[in-house]
PLY file of the C-alpha trace (Angstrom):
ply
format ascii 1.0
element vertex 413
property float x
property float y
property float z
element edge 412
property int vertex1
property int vertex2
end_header
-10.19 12.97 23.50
-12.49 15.61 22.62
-12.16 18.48 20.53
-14.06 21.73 21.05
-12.58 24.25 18.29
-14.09 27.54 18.94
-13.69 30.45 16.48
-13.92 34.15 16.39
-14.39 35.09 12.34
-13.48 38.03 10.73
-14.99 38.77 7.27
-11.88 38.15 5.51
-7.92 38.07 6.72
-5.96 38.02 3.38
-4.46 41.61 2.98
-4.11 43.46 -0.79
-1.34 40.97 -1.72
-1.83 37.90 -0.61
1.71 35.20 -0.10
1.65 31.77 -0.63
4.40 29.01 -0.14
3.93 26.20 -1.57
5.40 23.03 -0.15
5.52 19.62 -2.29
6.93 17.92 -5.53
6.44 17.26 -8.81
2.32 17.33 -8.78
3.58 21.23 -7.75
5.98 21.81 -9.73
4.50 20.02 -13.27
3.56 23.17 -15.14
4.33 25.70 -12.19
1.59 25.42 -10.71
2.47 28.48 -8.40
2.98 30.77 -10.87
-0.79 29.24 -12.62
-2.49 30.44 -9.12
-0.69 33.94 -9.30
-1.74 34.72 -12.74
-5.24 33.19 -11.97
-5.82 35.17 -9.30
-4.27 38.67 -10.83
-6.81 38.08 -14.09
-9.66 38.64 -11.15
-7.75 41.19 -9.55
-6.19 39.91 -6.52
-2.19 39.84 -6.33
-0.74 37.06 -5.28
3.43 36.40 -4.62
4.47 32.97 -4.48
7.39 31.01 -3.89
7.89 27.04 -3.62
10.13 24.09 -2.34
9.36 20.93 -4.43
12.00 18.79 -5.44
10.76 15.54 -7.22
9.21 12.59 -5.42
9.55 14.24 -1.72
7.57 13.34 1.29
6.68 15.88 3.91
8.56 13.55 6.26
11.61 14.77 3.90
10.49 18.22 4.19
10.91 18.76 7.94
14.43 18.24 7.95
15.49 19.84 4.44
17.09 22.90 4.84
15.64 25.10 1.13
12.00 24.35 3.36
12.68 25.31 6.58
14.47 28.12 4.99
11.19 28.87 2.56
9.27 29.03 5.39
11.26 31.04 8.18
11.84 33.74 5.17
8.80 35.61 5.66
5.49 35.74 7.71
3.30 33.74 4.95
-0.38 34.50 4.89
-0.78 31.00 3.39
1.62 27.40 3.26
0.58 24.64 0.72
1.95 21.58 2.04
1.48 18.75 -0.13
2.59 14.68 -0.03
3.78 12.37 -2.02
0.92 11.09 -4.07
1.29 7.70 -2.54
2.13 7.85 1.04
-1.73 9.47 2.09
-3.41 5.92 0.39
-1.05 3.63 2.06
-1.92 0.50 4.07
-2.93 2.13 7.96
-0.45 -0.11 9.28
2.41 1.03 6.94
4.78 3.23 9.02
4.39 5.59 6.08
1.47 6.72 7.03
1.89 7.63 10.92
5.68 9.68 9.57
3.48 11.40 7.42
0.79 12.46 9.88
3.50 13.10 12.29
5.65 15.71 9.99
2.67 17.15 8.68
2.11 18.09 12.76
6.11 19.12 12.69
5.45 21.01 9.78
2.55 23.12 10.48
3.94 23.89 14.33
6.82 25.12 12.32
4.84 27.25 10.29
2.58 28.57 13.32
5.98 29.37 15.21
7.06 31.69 12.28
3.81 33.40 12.07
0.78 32.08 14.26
-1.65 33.42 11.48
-0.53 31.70 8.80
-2.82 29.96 7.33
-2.07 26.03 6.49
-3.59 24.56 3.59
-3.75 20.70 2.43
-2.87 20.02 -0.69
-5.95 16.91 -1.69
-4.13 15.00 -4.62
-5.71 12.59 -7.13
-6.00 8.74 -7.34
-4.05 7.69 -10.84
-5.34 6.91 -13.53
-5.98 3.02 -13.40
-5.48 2.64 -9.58
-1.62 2.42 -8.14
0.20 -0.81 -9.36
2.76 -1.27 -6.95
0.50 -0.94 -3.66
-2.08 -3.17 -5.22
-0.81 -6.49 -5.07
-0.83 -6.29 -1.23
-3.40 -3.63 -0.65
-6.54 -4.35 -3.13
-8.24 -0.86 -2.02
-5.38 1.03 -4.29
-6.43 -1.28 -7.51
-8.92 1.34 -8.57
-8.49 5.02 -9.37
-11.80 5.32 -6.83
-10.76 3.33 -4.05
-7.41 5.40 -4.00
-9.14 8.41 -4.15
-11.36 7.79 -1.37
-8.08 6.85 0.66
-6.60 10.31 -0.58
-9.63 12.35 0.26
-10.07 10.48 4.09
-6.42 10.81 5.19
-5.95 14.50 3.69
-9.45 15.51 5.71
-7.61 13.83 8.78
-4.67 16.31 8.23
-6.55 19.29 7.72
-9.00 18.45 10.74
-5.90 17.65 12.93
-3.57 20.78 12.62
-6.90 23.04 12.10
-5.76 23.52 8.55
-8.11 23.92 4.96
-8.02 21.52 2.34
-8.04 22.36 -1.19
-9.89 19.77 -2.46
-8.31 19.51 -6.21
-8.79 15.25 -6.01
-12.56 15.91 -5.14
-12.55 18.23 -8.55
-10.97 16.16 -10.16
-12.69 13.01 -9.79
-15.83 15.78 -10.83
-14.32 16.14 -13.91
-13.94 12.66 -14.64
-17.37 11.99 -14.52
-19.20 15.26 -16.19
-16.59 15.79 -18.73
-14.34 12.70 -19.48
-13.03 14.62 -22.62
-10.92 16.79 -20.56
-7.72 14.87 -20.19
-6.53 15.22 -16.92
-3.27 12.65 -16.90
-0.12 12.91 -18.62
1.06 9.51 -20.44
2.06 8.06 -16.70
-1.65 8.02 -15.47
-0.39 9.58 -12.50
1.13 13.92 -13.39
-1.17 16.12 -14.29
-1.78 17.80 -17.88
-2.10 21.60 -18.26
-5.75 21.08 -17.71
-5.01 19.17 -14.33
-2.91 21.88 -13.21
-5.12 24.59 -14.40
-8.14 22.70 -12.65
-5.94 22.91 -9.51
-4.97 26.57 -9.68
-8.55 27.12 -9.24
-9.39 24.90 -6.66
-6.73 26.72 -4.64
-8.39 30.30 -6.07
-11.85 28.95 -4.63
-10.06 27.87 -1.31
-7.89 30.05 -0.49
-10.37 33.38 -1.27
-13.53 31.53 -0.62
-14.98 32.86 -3.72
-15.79 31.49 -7.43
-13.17 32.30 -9.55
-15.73 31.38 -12.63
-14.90 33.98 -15.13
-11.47 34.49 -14.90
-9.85 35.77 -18.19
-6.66 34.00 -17.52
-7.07 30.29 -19.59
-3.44 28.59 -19.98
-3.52 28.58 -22.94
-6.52 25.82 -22.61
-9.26 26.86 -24.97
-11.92 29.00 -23.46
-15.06 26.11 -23.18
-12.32 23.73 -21.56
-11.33 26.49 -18.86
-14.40 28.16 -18.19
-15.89 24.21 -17.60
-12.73 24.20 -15.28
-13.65 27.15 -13.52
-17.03 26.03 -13.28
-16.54 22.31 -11.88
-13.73 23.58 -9.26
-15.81 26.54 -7.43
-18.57 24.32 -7.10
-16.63 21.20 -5.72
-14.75 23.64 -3.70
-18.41 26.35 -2.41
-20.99 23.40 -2.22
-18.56 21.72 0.58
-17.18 24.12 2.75
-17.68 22.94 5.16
-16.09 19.57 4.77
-12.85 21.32 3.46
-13.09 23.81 6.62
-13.61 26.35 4.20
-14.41 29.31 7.03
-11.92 28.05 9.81
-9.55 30.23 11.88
-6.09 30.76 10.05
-5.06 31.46 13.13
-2.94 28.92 15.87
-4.96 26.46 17.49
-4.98 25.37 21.18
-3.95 21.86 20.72
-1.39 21.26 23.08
2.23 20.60 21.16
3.26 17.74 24.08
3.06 17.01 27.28
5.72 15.52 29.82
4.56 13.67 32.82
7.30 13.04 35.41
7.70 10.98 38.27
5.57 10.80 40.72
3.10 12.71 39.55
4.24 16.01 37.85
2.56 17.11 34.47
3.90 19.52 32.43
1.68 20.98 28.92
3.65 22.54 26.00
2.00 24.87 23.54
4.39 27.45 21.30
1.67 29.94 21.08
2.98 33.85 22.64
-0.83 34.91 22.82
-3.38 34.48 25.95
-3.48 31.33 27.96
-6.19 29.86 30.15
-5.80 26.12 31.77
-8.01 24.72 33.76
-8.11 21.01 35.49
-11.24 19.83 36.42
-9.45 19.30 40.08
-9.46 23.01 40.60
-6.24 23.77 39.42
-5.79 26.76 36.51
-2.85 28.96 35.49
-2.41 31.29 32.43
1.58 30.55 31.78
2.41 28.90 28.30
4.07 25.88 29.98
1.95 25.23 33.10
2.95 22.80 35.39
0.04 20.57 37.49
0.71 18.48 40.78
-1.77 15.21 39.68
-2.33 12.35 41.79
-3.36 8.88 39.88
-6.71 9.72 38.37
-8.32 10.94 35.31
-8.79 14.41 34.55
-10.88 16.90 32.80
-8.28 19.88 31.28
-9.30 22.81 28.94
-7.15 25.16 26.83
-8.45 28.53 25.33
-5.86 30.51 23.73
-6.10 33.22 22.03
-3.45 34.36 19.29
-1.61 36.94 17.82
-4.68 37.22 15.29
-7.18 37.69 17.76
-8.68 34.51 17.18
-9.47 31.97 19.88
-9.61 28.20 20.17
-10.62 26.18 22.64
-9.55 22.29 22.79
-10.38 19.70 25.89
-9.35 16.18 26.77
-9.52 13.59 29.19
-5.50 13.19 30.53
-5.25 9.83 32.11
-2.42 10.06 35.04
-1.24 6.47 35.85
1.34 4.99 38.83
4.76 5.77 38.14
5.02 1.33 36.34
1.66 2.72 34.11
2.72 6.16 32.27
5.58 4.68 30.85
8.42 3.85 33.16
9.55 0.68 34.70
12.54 0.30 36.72
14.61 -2.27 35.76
17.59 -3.17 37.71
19.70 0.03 37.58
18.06 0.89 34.31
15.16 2.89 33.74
12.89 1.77 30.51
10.75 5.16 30.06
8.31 5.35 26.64
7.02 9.12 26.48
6.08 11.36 23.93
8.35 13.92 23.01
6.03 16.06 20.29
2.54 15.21 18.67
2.75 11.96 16.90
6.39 11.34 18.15
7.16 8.33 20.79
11.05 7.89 22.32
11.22 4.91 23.65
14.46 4.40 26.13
15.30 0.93 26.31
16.89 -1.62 28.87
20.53 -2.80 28.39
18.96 -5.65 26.29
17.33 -5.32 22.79
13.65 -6.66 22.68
10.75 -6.10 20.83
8.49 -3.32 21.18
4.72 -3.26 20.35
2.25 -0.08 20.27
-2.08 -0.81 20.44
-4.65 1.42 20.41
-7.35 1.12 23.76
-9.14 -1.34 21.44
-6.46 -3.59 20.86
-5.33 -3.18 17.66
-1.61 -3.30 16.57
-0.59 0.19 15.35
3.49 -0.59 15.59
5.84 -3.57 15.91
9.39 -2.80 16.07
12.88 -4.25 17.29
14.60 -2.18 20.13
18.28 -2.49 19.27
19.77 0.72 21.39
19.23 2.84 24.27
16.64 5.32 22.85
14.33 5.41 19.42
11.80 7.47 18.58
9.61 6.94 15.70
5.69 8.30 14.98
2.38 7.27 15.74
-1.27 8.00 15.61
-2.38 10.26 19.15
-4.12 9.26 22.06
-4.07 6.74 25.24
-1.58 4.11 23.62
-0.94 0.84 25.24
2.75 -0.55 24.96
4.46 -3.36 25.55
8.24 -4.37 25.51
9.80 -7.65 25.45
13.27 -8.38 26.32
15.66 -10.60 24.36
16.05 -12.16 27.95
12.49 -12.56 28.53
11.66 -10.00 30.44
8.10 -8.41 29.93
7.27 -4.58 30.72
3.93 -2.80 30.05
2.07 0.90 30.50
-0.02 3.11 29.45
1.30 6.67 27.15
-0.79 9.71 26.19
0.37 10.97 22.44
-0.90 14.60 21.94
0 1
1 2
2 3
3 4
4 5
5 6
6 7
7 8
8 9
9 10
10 11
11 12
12 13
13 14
14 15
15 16
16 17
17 18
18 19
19 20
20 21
21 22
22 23
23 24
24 25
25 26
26 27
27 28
28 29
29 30
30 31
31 32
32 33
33 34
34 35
35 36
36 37
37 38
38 39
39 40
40 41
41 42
42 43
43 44
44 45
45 46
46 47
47 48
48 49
49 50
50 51
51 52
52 53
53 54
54 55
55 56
56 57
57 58
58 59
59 60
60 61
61 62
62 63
63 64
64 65
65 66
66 67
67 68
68 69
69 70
70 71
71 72
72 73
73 74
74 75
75 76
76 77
77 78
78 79
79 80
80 81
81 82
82 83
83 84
84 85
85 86
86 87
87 88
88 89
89 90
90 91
91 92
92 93
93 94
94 95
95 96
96 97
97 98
98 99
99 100
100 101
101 102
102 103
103 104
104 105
105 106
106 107
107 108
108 109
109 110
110 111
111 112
112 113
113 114
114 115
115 116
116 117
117 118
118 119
119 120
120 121
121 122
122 123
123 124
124 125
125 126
126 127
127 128
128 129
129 130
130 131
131 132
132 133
133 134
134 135
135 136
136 137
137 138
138 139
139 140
140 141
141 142
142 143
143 144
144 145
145 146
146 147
147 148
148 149
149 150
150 151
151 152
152 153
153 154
154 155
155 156
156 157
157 158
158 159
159 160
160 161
161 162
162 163
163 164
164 165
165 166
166 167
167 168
168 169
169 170
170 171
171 172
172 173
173 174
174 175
175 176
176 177
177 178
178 179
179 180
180 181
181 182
182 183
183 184
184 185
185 186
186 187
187 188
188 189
189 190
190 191
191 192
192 193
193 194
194 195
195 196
196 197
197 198
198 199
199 200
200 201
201 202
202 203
203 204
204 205
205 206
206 207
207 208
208 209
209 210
210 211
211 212
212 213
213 214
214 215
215 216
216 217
217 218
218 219
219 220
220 221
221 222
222 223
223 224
224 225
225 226
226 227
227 228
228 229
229 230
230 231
231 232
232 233
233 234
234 235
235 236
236 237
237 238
238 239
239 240
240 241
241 242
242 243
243 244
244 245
245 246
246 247
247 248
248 249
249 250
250 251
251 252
252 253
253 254
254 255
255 256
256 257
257 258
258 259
259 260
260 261
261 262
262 263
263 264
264 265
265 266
266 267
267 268
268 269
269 270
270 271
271 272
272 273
273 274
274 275
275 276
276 277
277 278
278 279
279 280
280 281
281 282
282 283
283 284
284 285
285 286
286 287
287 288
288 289
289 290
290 291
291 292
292 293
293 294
294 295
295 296
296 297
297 298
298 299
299 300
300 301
301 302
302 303
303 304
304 305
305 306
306 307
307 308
308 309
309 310
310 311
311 312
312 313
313 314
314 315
315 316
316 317
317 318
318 319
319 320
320 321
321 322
322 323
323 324
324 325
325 326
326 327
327 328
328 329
329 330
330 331
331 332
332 333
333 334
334 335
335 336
336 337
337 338
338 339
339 340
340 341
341 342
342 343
343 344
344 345
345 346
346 347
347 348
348 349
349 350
350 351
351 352
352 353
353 354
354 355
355 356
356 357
357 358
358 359
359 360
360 361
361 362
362 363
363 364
364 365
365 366
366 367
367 368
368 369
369 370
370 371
371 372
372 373
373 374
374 375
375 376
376 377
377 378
378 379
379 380
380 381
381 382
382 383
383 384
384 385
385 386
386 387
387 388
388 389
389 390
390 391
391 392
392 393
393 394
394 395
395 396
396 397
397 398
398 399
399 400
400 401
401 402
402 403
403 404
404 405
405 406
406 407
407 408
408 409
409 410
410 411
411 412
């Protein structure tokens, strides 16, 4: 798969007061952070309203389905959403099915977000390793043992979330670790080495100052009560983590929707479907000729592999552009085999999301990636699942309790 974004920048797209909804748990709601950022950003003259759905330890897999968030975010057209995990679930194992639900609501949540207002802007909330490493991962995953080797895992799957729904990442963990290094006499952990201190939250607020108005916020008369030498070091440590990597955090992308297709449905023979949410401009092409500006276009595709192309432009005025390879396969290779009167079809049914529906008899399911590593293992028990997984060509496999063995090919957006 390749991705082309393209983007049309304006010098700035946050009006006079700026909203921001913050989405997380307790590393949001330990001493209100929200309410920090707005009186952060009003000491250097830029209003801010926020609002926030946190309730202690939730994931964003949680968050998709709880009713206070999606009401949060359907109750206005936010210029920003802070979406944030558990502090965990982003350093877990890769094969822990903790990890693909929470790169598959993440997706859910943003396209939720983008269908509310497509020029909202979603920002990643980069969280900390602890203190002395995670105990309870590290006595079956060693990398988690250290506060550095959990940061690093923090850091490389919240860059994966931003990159992946076209988001920004406010990069408090790469701060933070800053701060650990330059000035170890600014405690950043409460007594659990894991919540932060009013310096950890302060050091946030202006991590999200820096990101979200792409400008130092070094100077601000607002401290937190911190004394002034601790918050203007603060200040100073999270503009430049935040300026001197832009970059990386996607600092100057487009808030606006991207043209990543939301699914795709491919049905027998040879009938592909594309799904994107976005009410802006349109513009398909196949490399076999075929083009159409609808929002759902339909293509006629024999067996093959194709070249397709997506340039939408949004509400905003900003415009994407995202291309892939699709891979159509023979009705026994996209998915579906017939068996007996049944029909076993494995399709994906949103980004990250596979249904599988299964044969009269329970069996065991397997998902690999084109280079033949395991990505899922799980028991079939009834007639349709659906569970998450990473994107791409997959490669799937299901075994019957009665020995019967079906395989294909499925294309995850």
């Amino acid at each position: 798969m390749r991705l082309i974004p393209v983007f049309i920048l304006l010098p700035a797209f946050l009006p006079a007061h700026t909203s921001v909804l913050f989405i997380g748990n307790s590393y949001t709601t330990q001493n209100d952070l929200p309410n920090t950022f707005r009186l952060l950003a009003l000491s250097l003259g830029d209003t801010v309203e926020v609002d926030l759905s946190a309730p202690g330890g939730f994931r964003l897999e949680q968050h998709r389905e709880y009713g206070p968030t999606l009401n949060a975010i359907n109750a206005r057209p936010w210029d920003v959403v802070v979406l944030q995990e558990q502090s965990q679930i982003p350093s877990v194992h890769p094969s822990n099915t903790a990890l693909a639900s929470c790169l598959g609501a993440a997706r859910a949540l943003v396209d939720l977000i983008k269908l509310n207002h497509e020029c909202t802007l979603p920002v990643f909330y980069m969280t900390w390793g602890r203190e002395n490493g995670d105990e309870q991962q590290c006595p079956t995953w060693p990398p988690v043992c250290t506060y550095q080797g959990m940061q690093d895992l923090l850091r490389e799957r919240y860059l994966l979330m931003t990159e992946e729904n076209f988001g920004r990442a406010a990069a408090v963990g790469a701060a933070w670790q800053r701060v650990r290094t330059e000035r170890p006499d600014i405690d950043l952990y409460e007594a659990d080495g894991s919540h932060p201190t009013p310096a950890g939250t302060y050091l946030a607020a202006c991590v999200f100052y820096t990101t979200i108005f792409q400008s130092s916020c070094s100077g601000a008369p607002f401290t937190s009560a911190l004394e002034q030498e601790v918050a203007t070091a603060l200040q100073t440590i999270a503009s430049s983590a935040v300026l001197d990597s832009a970059d990386t955090w996607r600092l100057f992308g487009s808030p606006g929707m991207s043209a990543h297709i939301s699914g795709s449905d491919l049905a027998p023979p040879s009938t592909l479907t594309l799904f994107h949410p976005g009410e802006g401009q349109h513009l398909w092409t196949c490399s076999n000729g075929q083009s159409s500006t609808a929002q759902q276009p339909v293509f006629a595709l024999e067996p093959g592999s194709y070249e397709f192309t997506h340039t939408y432009t949004d509400l905003c005025g900003f415009t994407d552009t995202w291309s892939w390879t699709q891979v159509v396969w023979h009705v026994s290779g996209v998915g579906i085999a017939e068996v007996e009167d049944r029909v076993a079809a494995i399709r994906s049914v949103a980004p990250g999301m596979l249904e599988v529906v299964a044969p009269s008899s329970a069996g065991l399911f397997t998902l690999h990636d084109l280079s033949g590593r395991l990505l899922r293992s799980t028991r079939i028990t009834g007639s349709v699942s659906r569970f998450g997984c990473p994107g791409g060509a997959l490669l799937w496999e299901l075994l019957t309790d009665d020995g019967r063995r079906y395989q294909g090919r499925v294309y995850v957006p």
